[in-house]
Residue, then its C-alpha position, 0 to 999 in steps of 0.5 A: x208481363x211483370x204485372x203477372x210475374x209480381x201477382x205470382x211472386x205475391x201469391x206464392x209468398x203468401x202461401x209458403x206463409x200460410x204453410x208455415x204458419x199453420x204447419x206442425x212442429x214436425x213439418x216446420x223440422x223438415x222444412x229447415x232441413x229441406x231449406x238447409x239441402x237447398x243452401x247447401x246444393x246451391x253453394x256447392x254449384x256457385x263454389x264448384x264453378x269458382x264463384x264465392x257462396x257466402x249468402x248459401x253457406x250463410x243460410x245453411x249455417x244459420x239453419x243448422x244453427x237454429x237446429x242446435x240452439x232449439x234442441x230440448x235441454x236435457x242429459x239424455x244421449x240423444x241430446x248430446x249426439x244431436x248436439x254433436x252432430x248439429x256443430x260439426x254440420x255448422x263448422x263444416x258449412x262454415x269452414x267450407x263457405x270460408x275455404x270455397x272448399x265443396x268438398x266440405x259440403x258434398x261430404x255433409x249433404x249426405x247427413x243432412x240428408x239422412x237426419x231430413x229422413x229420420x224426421x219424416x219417418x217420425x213424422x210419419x209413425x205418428x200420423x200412422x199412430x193415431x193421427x197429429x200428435x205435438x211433437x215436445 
């Protein structure tokens, strides 16, 4: 049984890889924030039953981190927002893990939720506009 457990623990390894690897620069966007939710729902259960979310709050920030540290470098008003909005998602997941304080992340989710939505909506005008453009 372990044999089997281990052949699927590999395959799925290996796909998730591939997936990655060959995935527009738009679908890796939302796969961060579909990992970030993941992070945060899961620190929100550890914290709400009086466990310590250290590795979740870890990961979430590391990814709204990684969100704000790749933004494209300009003095556009979007790129101050985006900014903006980035840091206080990292504090918050951050003051949170360090409070075990749910809240904090039941009142970020919600955001985190809607800029995932915004980056599939444009991945999607996209696909509709004339097929896999490069996202810059």
């Amino acid at each position: 049984m372990e044999a089997t457990e281990a052949t699927i623990r590999v395959a799925t390894e290996s796909y998730n890889k591939v997936s990655i690897e060959t995935a527009d620069q738009l679908t890796l966007i939302i796969m961060l924030y579909d990992g970030m939710i993941r992070f945060i729902n899961r620190a929100i259960e550890k914290i709400s039953s009086g466990h310590v979310a250290y590795e979740e709050c870890k990961k979430a920030s590391d990814i709204a981190f990684h969100l704000l540290s790749t933004l494209k470098k300009d003095d556009g008003d979007l790129h101050k927002k985006l900014v903006s909005l980035y840091f206080f998602i990292y504090r918050q997941i951050v003051t949170a893990g360090m409070e075990k304080n749910a809240r904090r992340l039941e009142e970020v989710l919600p955001l985190v939720q809607e800029l995932k939505e915004g980056w599939v909506g444009i991945r999607e005008q996209r696909r509709k506009g004339g097929g896999e453009k490069q996202f810059e």
